[in-house]
N, CA, C and O atoms as a MOPAC input file, in Angstrom:
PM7 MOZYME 1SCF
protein

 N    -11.54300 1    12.31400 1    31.13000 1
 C    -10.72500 1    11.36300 1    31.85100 1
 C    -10.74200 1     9.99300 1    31.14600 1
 O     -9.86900 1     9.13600 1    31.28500 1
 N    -11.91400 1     9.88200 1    30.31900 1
 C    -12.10000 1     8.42000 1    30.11100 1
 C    -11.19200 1     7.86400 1    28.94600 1
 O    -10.61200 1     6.80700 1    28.70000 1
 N    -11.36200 1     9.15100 1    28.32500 1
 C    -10.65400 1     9.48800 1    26.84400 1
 C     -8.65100 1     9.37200 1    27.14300 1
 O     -7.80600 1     8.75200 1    26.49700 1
 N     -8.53900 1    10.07400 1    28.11900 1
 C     -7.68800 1     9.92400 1    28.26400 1
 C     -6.75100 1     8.58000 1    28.80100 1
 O     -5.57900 1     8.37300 1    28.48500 1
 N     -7.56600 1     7.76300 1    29.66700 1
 C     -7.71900 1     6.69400 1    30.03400 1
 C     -7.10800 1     5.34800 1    28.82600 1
 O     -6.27100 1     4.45200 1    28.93500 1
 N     -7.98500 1     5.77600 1    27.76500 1
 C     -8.10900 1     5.23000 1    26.65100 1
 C     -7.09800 1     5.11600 1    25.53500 1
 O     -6.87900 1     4.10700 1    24.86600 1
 N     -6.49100 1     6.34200 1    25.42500 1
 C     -5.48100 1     6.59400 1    25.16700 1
 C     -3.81300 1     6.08800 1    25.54200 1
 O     -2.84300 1     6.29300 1    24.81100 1
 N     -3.79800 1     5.41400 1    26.82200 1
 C     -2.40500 1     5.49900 1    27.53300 1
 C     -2.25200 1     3.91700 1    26.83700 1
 O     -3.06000 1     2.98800 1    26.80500 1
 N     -0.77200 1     4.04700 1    26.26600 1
 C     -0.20800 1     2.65200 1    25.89200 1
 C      0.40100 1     2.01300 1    26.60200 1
 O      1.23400 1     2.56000 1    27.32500 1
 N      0.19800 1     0.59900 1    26.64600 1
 C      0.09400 1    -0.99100 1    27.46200 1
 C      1.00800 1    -1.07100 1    27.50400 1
 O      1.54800 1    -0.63400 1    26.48700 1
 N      1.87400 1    -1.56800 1    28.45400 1
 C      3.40800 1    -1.64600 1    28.58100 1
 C      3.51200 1    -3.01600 1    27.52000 1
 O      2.56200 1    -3.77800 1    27.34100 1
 N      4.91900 1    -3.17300 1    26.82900 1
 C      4.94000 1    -4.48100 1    25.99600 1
 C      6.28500 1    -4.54200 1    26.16500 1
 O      7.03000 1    -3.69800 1    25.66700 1
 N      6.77600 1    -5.70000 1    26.99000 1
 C      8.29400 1    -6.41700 1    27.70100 1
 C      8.67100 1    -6.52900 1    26.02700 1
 O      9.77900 1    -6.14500 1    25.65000 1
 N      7.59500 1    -7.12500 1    24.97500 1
 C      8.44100 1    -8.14800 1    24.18300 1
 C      9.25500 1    -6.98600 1    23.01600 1
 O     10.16000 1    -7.25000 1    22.22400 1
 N      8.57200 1    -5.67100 1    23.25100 1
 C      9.71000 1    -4.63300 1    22.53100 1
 C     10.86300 1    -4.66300 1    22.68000 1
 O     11.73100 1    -4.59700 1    21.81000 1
 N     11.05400 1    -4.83200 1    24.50600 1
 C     12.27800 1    -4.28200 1    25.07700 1
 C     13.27300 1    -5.55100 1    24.72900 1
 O     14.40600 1    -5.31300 1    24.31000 1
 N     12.87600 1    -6.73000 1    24.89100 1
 C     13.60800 1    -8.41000 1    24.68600 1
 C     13.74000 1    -8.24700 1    23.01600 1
 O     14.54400 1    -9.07300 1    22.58200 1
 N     13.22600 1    -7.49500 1    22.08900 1
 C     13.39800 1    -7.44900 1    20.76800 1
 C     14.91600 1    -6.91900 1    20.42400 1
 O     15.77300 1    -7.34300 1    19.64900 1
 N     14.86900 1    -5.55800 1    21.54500 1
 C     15.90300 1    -4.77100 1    21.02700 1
 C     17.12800 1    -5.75600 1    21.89200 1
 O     18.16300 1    -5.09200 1    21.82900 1
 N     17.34000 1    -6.76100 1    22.48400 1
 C     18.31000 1    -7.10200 1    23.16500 1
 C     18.71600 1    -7.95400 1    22.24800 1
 O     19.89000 1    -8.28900 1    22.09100 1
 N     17.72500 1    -8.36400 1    21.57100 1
 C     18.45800 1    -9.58300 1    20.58700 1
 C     19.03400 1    -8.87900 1    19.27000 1
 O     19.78900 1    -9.57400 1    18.59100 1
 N     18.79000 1    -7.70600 1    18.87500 1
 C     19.33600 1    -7.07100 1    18.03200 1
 C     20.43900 1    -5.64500 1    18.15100 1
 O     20.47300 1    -4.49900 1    17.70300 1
 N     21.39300 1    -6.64900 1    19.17000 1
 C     22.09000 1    -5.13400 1    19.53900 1
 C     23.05100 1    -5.14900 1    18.16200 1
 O     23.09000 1    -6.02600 1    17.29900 1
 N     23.82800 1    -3.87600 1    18.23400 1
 C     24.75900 1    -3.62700 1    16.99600 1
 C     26.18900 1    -4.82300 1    17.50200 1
 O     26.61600 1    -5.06900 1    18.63100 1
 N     26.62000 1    -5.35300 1    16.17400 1
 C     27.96600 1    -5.65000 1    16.12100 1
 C     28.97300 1    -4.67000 1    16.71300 1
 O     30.10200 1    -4.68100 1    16.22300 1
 N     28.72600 1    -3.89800 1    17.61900 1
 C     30.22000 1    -3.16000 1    17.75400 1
 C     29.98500 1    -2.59600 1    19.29900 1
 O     28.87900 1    -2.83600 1    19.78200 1
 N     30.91500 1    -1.88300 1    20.08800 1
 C     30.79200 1    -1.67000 1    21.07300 1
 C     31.42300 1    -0.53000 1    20.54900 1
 O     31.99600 1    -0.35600 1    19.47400 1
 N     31.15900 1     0.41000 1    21.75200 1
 C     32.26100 1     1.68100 1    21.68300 1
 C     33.12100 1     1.91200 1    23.21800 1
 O     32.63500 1     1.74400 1    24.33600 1
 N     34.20500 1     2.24400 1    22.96500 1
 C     35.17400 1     1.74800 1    24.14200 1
 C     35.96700 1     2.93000 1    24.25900 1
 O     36.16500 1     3.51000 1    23.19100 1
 N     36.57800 1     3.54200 1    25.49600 1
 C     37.47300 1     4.16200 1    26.06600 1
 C     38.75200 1     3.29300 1    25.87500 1
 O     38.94400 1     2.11600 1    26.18400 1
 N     39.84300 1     4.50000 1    25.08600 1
 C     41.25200 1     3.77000 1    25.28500 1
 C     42.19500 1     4.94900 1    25.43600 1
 O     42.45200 1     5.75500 1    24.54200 1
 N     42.72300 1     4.95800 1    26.77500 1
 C     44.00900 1     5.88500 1    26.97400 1
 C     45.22000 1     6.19500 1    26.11500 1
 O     45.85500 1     5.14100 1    26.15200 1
 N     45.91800 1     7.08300 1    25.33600 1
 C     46.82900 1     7.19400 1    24.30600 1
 C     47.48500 1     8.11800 1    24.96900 1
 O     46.84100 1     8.83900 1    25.73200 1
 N     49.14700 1     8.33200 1    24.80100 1
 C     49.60600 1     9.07100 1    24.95200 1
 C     49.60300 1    10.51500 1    23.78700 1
 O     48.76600 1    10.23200 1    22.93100 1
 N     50.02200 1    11.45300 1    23.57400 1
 C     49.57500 1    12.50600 1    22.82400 1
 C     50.10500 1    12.36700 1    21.61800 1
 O     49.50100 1    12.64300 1    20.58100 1
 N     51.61100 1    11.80100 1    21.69700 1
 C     51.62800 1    11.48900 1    20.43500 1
 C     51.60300 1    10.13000 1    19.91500 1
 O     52.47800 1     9.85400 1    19.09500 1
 N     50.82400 1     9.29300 1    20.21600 1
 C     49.65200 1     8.50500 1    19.38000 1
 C     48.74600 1     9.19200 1    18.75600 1
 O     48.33200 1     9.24800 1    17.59800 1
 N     48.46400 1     9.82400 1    19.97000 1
 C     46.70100 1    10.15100 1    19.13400 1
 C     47.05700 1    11.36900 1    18.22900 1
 O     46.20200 1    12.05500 1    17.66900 1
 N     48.15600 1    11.53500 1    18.15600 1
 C     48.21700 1    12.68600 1    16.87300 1
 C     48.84600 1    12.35200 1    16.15700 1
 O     49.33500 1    13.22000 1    15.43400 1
 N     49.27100 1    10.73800 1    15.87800 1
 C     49.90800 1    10.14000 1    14.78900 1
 C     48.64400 1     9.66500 1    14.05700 1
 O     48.40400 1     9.80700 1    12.85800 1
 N     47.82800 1     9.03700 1    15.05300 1
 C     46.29900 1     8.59600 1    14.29800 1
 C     45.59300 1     9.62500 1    13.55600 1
 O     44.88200 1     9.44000 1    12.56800 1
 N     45.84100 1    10.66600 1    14.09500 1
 C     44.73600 1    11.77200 1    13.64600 1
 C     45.40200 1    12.05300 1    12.20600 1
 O     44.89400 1    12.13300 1    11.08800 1
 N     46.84900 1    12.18400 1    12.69500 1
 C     47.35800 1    12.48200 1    10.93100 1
 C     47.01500 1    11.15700 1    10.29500 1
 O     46.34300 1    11.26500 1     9.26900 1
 N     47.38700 1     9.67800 1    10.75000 1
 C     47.37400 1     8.97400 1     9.57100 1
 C     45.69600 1     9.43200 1     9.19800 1
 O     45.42600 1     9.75300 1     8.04100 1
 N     44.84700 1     9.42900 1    10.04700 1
 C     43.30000 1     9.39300 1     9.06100 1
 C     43.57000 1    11.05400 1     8.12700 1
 O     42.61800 1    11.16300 1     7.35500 1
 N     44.17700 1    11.83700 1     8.04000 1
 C     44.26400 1    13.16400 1     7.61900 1
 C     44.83200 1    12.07600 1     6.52000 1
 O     43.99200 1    11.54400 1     5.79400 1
 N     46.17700 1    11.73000 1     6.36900 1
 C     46.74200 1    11.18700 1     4.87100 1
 C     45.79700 1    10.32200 1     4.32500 1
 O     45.66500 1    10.35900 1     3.10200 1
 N     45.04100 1     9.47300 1     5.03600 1
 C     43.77900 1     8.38900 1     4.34100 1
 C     42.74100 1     9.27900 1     3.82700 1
 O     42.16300 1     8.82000 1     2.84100 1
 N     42.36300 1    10.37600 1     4.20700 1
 C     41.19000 1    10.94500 1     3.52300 1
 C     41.56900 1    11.98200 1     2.15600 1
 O     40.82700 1    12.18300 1     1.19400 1
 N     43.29700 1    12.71300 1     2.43800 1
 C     43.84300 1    13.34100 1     1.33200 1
 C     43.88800 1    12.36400 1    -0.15900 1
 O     43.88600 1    12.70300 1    -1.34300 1
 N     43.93000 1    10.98900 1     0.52500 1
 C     44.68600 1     9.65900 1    -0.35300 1
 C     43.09000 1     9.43500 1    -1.00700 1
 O     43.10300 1     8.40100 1    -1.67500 1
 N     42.12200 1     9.89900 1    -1.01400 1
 C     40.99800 1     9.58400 1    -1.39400 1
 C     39.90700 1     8.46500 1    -0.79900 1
 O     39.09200 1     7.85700 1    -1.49200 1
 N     40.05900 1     8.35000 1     0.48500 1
 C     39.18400 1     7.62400 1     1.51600 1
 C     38.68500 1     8.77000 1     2.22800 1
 O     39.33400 1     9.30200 1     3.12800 1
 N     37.00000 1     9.35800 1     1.67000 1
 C     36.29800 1    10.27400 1     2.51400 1
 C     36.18400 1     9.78900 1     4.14300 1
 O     36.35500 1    10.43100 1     5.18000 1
 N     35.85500 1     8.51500 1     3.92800 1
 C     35.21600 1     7.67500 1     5.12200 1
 C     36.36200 1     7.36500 1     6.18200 1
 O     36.18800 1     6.47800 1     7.01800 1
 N     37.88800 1     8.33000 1     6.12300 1
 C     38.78400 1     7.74500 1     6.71900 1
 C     38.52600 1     8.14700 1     7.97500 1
 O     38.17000 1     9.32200 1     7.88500 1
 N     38.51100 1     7.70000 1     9.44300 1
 C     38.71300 1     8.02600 1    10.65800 1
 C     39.52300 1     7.43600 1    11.82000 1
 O     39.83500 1     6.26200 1    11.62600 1
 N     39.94400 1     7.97100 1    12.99500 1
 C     40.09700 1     7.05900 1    13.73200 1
 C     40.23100 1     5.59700 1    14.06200 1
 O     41.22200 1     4.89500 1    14.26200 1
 N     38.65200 1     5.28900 1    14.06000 1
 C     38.36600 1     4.15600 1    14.48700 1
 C     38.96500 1     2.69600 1    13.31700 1
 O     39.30300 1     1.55000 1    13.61300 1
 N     38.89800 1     3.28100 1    12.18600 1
 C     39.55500 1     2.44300 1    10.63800 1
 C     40.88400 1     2.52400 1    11.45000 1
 O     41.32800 1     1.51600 1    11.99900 1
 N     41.40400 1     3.51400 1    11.50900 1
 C     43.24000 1     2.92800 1    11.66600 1
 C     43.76000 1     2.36500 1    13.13900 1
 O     44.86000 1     1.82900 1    13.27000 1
 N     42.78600 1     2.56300 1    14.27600 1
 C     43.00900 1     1.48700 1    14.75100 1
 C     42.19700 1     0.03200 1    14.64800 1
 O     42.58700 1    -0.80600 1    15.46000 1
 N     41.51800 1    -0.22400 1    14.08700 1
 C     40.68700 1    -1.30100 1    13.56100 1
 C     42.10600 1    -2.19700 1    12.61000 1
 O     42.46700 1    -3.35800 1    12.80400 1
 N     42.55400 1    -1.42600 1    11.81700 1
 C     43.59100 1    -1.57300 1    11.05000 1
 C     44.53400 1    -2.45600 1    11.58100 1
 O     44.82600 1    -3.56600 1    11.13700 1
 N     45.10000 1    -1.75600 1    12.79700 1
 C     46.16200 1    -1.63500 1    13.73400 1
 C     45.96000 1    -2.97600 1    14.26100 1
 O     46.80800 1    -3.86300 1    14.15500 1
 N     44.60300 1    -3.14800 1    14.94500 1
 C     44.08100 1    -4.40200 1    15.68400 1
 C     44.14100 1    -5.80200 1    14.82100 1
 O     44.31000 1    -6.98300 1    15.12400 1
 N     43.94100 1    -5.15000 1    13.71100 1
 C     43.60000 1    -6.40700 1    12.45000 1
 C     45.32800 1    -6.84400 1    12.64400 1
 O     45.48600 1    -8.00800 1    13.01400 1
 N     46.58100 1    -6.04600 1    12.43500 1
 C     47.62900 1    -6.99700 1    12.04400 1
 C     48.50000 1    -7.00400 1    13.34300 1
 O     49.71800 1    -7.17600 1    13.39900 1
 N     47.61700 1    -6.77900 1    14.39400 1
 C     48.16000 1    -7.35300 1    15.69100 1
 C     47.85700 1    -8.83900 1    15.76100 1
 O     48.57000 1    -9.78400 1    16.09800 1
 N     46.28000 1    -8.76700 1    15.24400 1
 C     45.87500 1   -10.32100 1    15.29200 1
 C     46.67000 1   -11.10600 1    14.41100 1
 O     47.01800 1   -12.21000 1    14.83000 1
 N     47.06300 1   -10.72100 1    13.15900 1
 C     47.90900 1   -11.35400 1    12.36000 1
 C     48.62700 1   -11.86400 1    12.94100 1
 O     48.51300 1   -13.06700 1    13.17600 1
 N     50.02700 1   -10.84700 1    13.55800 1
 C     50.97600 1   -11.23300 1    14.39300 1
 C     50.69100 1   -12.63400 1    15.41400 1
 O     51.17000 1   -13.76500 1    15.33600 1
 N     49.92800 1   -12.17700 1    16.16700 1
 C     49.97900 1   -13.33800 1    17.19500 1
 C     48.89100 1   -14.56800 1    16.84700 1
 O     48.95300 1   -15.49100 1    17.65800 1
 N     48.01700 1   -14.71300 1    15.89900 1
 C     46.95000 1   -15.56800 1    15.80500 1
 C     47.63400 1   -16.78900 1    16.56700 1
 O     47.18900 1   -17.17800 1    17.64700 1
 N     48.99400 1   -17.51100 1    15.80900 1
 C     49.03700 1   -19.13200 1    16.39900 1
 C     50.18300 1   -18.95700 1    17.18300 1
 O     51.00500 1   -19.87300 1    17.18800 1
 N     50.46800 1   -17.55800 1    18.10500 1
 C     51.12800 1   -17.65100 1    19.11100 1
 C     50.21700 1   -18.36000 1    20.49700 1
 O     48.99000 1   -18.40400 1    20.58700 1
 N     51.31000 1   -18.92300 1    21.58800 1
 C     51.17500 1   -19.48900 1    22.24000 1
 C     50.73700 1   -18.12000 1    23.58500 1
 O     50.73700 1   -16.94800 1    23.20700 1
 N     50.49900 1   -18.35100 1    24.63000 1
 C     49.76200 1   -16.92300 1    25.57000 1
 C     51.52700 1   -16.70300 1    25.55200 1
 O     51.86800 1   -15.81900 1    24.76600 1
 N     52.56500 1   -17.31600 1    26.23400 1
 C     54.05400 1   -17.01000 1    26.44800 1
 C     54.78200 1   -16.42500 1    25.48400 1
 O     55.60900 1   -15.54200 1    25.71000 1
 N     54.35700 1   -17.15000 1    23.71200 1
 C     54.71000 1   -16.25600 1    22.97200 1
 C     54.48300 1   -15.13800 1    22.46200 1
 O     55.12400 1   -14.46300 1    21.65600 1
 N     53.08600 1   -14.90800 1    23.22100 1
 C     52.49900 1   -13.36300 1    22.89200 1
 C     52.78700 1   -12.43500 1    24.05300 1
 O     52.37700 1   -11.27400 1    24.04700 1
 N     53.51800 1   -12.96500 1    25.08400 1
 C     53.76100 1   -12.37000 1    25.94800 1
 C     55.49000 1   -11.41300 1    25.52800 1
 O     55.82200 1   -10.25300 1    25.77400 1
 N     56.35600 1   -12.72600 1    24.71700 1
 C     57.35900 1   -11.71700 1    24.22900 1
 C     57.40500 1   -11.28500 1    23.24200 1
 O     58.37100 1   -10.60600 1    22.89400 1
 N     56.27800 1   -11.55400 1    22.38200 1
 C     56.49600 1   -10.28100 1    21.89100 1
 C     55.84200 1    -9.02500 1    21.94200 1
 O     55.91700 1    -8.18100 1    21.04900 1
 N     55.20800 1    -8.91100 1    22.98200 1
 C     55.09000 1    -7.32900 1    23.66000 1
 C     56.13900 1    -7.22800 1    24.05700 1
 O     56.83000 1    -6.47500 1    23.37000 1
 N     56.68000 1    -7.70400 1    24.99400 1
 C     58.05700 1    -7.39300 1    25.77300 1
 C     59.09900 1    -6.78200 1    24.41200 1
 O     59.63500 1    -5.68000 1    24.52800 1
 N     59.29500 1    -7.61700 1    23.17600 1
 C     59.78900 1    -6.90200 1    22.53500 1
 C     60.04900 1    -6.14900 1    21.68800 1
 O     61.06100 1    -5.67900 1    21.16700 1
 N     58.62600 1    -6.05100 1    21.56500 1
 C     58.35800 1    -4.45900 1    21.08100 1
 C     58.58300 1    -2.90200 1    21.89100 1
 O     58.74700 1    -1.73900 1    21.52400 1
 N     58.50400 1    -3.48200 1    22.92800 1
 C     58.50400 1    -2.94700 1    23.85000 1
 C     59.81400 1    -2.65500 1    23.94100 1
 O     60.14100 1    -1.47000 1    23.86800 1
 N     60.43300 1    -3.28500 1    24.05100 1
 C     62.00600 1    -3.49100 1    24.15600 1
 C     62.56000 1    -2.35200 1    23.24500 1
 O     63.14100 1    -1.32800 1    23.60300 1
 N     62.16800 1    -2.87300 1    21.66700 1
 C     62.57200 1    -2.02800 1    20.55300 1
 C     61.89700 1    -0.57100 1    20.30600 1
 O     62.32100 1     0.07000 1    19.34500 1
 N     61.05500 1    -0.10800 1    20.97000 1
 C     60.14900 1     1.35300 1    20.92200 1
 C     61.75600 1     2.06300 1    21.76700 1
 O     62.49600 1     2.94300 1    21.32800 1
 N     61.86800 1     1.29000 1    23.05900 1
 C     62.96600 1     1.69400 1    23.91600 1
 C     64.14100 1     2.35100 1    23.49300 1
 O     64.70200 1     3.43600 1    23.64800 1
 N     64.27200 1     1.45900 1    23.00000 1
 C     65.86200 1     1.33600 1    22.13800 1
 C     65.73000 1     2.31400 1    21.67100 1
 O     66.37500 1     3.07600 1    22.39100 1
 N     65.18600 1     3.01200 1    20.68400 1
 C     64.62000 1     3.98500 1    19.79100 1
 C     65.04800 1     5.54700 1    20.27800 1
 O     65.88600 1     6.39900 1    19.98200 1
 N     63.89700 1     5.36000 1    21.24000 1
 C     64.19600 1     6.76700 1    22.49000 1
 C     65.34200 1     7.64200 1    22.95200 1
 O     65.15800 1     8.49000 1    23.82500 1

């Protein structure tokens, strides 16, 4: 018993406050797609990895995607980023 006693490790908070200050840069997130999105993504990472990017996936082409959304709107105003969803939106429409 004593041995065993002896054995059991000390609780230590300052592990757990270690790992909080070192979480990863990234989150991982749920995002709803209709089917053919997600099988336009799946092909574009299929043409990125044929094209000689082993490392191509998912998460790169919308990372991608996100990157020249930000482009788009960086020194829009909230109203001007408001139309132009609306008209993109507009123009996907049109399309249909």
């Amino acid at each position: 018993m004593a041995r065993a006693a002896a054995t059991v490790r000390q609780p230590n908070p300052d592990r757990l406050r270690e790992a909080e200050r070192h979480k990863p840069g990234y989150r991982v997130i749920a995002v709803s797609l209709y089917t053919p999105e997600a099988e336009w993504i799946d092909a574009m990472t299929r043409v990125l990895q044929r094209a000689g990017n082993p490392k191509a996936n998912r998460s790169l082409v919308i990372r991608e995607a996100i990157a020249r959304l930000q482009e788009d709107l960086h020194d829009k105003s909230p109203q001007e980023a408001m139309q132009y969803f609306i008209a993109r939106h507009a123009a996907r429409a049109a399309l249909s």
